[in-house]
C-alpha positions as CSV (number, residue, x, y, z in Angstrom):
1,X,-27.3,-54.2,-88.0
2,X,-28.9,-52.7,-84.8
3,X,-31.8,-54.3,-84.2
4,X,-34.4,-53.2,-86.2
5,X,-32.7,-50.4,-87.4
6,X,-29.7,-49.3,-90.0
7,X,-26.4,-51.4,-89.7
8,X,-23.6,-49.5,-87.4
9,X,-21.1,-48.3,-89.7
10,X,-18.2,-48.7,-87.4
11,X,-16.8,-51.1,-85.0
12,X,-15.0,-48.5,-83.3
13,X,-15.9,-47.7,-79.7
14,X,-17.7,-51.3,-79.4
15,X,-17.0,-53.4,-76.2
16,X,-15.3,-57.0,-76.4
17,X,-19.1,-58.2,-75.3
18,X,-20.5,-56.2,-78.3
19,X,-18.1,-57.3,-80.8
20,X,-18.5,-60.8,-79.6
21,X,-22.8,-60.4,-80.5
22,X,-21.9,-59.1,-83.6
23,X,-19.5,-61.5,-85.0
24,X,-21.0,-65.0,-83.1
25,X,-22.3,-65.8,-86.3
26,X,-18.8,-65.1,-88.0
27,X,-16.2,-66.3,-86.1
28,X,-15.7,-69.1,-84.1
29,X,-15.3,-67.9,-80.6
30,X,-13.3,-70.0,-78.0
31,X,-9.4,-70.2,-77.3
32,X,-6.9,-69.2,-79.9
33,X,-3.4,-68.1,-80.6
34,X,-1.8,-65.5,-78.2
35,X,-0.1,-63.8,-81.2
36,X,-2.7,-63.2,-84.7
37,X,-0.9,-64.0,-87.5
38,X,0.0,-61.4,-90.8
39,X,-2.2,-61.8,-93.2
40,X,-3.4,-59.4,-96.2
41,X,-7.1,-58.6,-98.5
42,X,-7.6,-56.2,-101.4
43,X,-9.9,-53.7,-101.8
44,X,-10.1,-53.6,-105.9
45,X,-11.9,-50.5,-106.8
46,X,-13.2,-49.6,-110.4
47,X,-13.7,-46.4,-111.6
48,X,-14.6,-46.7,-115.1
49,X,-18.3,-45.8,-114.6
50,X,-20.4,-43.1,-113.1
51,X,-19.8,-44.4,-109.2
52,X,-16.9,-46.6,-107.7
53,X,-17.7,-50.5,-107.8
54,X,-15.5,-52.7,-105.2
55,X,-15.2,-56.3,-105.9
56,X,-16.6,-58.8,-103.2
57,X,-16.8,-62.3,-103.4
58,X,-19.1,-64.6,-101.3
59,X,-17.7,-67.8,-99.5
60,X,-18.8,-70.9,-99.6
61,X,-21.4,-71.9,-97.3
62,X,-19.3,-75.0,-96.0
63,X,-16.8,-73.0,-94.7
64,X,-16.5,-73.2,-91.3
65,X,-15.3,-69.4,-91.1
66,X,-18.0,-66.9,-92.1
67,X,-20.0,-68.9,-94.7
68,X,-22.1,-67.1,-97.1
69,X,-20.2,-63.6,-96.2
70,X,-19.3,-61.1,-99.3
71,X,-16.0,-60.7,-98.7
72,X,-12.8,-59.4,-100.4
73,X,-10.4,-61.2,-101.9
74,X,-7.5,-62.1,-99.1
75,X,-5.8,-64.6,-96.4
76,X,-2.8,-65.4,-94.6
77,X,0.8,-63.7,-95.2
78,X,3.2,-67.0,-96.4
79,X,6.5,-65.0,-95.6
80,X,8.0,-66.6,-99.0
81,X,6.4,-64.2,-100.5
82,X,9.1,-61.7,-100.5
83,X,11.3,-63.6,-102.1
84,X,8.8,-63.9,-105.2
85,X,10.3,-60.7,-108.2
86,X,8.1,-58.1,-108.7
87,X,7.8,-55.7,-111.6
88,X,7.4,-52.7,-109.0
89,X,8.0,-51.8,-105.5
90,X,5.5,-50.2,-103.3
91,X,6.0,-46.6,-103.2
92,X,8.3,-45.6,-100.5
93,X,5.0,-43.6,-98.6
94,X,3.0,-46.8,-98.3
95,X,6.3,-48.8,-97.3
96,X,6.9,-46.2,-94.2
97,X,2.9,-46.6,-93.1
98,X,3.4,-50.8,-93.1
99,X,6.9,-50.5,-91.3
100,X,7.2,-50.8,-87.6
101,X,9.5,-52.1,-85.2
102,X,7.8,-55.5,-85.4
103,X,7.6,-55.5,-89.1
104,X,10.4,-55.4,-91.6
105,X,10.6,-53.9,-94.9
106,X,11.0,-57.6,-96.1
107,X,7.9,-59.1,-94.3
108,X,6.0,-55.7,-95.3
109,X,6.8,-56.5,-98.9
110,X,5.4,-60.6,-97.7
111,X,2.3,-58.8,-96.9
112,X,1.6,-56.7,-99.9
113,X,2.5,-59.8,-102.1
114,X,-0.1,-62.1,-100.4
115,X,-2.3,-59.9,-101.1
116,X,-1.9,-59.5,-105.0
117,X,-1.6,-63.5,-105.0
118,X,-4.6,-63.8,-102.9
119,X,-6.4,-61.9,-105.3
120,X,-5.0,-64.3,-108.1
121,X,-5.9,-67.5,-106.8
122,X,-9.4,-66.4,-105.4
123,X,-10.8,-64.1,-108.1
124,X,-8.5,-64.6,-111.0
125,X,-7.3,-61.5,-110.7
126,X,-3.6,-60.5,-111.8
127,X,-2.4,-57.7,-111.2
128,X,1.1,-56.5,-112.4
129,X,2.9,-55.5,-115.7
130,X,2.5,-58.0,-118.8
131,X,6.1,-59.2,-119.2
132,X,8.3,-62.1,-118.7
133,X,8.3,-63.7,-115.0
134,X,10.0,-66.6,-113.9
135,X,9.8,-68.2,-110.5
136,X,9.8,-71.9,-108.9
137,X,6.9,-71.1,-106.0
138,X,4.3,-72.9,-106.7
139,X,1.5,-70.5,-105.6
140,X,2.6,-68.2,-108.3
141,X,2.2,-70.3,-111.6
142,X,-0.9,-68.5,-113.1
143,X,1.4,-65.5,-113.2
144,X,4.3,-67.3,-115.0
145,X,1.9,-68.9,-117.3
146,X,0.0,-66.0,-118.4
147,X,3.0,-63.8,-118.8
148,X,2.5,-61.8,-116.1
149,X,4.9,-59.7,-113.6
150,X,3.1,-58.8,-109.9
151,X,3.4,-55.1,-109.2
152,X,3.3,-53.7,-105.8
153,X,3.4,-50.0,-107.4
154,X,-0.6,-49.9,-107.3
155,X,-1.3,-50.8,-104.0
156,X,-2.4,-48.1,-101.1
157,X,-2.8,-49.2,-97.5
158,X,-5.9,-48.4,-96.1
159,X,-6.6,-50.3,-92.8
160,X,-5.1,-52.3,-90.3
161,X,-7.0,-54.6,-88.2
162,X,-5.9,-57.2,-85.5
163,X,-8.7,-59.5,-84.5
164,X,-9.7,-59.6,-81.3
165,X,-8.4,-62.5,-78.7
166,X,-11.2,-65.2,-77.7
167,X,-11.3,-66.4,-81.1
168,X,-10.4,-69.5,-82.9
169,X,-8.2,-67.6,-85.7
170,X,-6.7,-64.2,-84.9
171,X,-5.4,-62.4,-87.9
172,X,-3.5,-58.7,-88.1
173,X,-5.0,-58.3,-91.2
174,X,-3.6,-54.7,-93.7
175,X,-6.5,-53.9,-96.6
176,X,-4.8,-52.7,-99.0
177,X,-6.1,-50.9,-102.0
178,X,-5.9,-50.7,-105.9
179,X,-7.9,-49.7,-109.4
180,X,-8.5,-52.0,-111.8
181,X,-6.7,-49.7,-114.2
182,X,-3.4,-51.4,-112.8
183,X,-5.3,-54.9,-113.2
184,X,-2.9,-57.1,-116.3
185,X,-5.3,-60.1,-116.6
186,X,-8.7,-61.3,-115.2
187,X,-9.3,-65.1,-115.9
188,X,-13.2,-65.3,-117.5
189,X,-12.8,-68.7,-115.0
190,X,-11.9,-67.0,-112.3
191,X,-9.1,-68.1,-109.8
192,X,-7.8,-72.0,-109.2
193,X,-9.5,-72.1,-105.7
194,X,-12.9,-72.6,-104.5
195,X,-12.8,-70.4,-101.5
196,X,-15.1,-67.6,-103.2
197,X,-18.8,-69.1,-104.8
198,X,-19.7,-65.8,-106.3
199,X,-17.3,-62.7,-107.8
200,X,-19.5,-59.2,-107.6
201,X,-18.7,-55.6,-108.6
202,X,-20.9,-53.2,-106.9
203,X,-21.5,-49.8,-105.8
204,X,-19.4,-48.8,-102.6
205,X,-23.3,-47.1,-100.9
206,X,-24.7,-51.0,-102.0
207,X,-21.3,-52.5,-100.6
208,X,-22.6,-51.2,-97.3
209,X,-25.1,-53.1,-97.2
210,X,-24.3,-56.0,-98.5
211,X,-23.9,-59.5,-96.2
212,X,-20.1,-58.5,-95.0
213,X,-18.4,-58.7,-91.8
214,X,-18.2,-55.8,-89.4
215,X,-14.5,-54.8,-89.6
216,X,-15.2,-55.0,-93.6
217,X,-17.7,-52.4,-93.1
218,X,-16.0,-50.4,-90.7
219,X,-13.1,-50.3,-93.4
220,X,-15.6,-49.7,-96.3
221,X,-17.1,-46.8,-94.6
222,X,-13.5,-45.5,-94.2
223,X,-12.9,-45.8,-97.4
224,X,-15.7,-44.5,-99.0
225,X,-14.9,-40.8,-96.7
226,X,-11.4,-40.7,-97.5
227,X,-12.4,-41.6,-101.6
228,X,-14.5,-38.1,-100.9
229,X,-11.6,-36.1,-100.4
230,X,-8.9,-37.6,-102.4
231,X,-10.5,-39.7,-105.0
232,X,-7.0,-41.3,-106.8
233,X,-5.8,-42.5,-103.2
234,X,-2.6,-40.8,-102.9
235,X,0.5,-42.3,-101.5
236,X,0.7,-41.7,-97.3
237,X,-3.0,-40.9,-96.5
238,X,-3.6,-41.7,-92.9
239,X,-5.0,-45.5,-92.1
240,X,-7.1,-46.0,-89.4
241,X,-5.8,-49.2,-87.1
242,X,-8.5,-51.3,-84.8
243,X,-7.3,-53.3,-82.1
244,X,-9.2,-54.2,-78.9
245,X,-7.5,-52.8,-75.7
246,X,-9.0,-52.2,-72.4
247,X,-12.2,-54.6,-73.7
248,X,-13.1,-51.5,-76.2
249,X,-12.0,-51.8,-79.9
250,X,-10.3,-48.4,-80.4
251,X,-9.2,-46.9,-83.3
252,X,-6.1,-45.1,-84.3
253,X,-4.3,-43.5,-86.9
254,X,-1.0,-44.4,-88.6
């Protein structure tokens, strides 16, 4: 929020020394890896009512890394992921967007799946086809035992972000995007970790305003333009990428 004014929608355009203001109570600033590391959130939208709701979840306050913060459900990329069977592939659209030439279909697929068991282990959330699913990985249990096969059909990438360097943790984060039409199971208990205090569903105009990060408004407000024009969030829309470069975060298109 400016100073005594509305909260700045966008990130983009900030310098380093802005961005560093804005996230000091955030992100622990100080040396940190050269190269971020993958990592995946979901942006689960419902549209059952009048106006789009978007789940958030609030951390702990004893985390060291943005306590209190709404936040979606999300975290590092383990690339075992893509070895984990899946009911259905992303579509081919949203594939191309995550591919480069320093990221594989395979560790693109990684990425999508974090994000789905992310979503499982912090909100209880499963999303997939109900159906048989067998697999030894550990992390992905609550989908064998509730009958449950991950889907990476729903999911639309929205954003990329790469945190900027003087931090403790760097991430190159994709938001990726699904209804909760596509949603097989959500656990009244809610997922098997603690990382998430609070589980909310509210208005994308009241998710604005809410206690979130900067780049998770910056992403919202994205969102919320590009749900104007094309409200079922059709395969291969554009998806604005931040990055810092020259000390100004800038924003592109892919």
């Amino acid at each position: 929020m400016t100073e005594g004014g509305a909260r700045r929608l966008s990130m983009a355009g900030m310098s380093r020394a802005e961005i560093d203001k804005t996230e000091l109570k955030d992100a622990a600033l100080g040396p940190g890896p050269l190269r971020p590391k993958d990592a995946a959130t979901l942006i689960l939208l419902d549209r059952s009512g009048s106006e789009i709701r978007v789940l958030l979840g609030r951390r702990h306050m004893r985390h060291a890394f943005m306590p209190g913060k709404f936040v979606f459900p999300g975290g590092r990329t383990d690339p075992s992921d893509a070895r984990v069977p899946f009911a259905a592939p992303l579509h081919p659209s949203e594939e191309a967007k995550l591919v480069n030439s320093r990221t594989s279909a395979t560790r693109a697929r990684a990425i999508a799946m974090s994000a789905i068991r992310e979503t499982y282990e912090e909100a209880g959330i499963l999303i997939g086809k109900r159906g048989s699913f067998e697999t030894a990985k550990p992390d992905w249990q609550g989908f064998v035992e509730n009958g449950v096969c991950p889907s990476l059909a729903p999911l639309r990438f929205i954003a990329r972000a790469i945190t900027p360097p003087g931090r403790v943790r760097r991430y190159d984060t994709r938001f990726l995007a699904a209804f909760r039409d596509d949603v097989a199971l959500e656990l009244p208990e809610g997922g098997p970790t603690d990382e998430l205090e609070e589980i909310v569903w509210l208005p994308l105009a009241e998710a604005l305003e809410a206690d979130i990060p900067g780049i998770t408004r910056t992403v919202l407000g994205d969102l919320l333009e590009r749900l104007k024009q094309d409200p079922g969030l059709s395969p291969g829309g554009a998806v604005p990428f931040y990055y810092l470069r020259h000390n100004r975060f800038q924003r592109d298109l892919i």
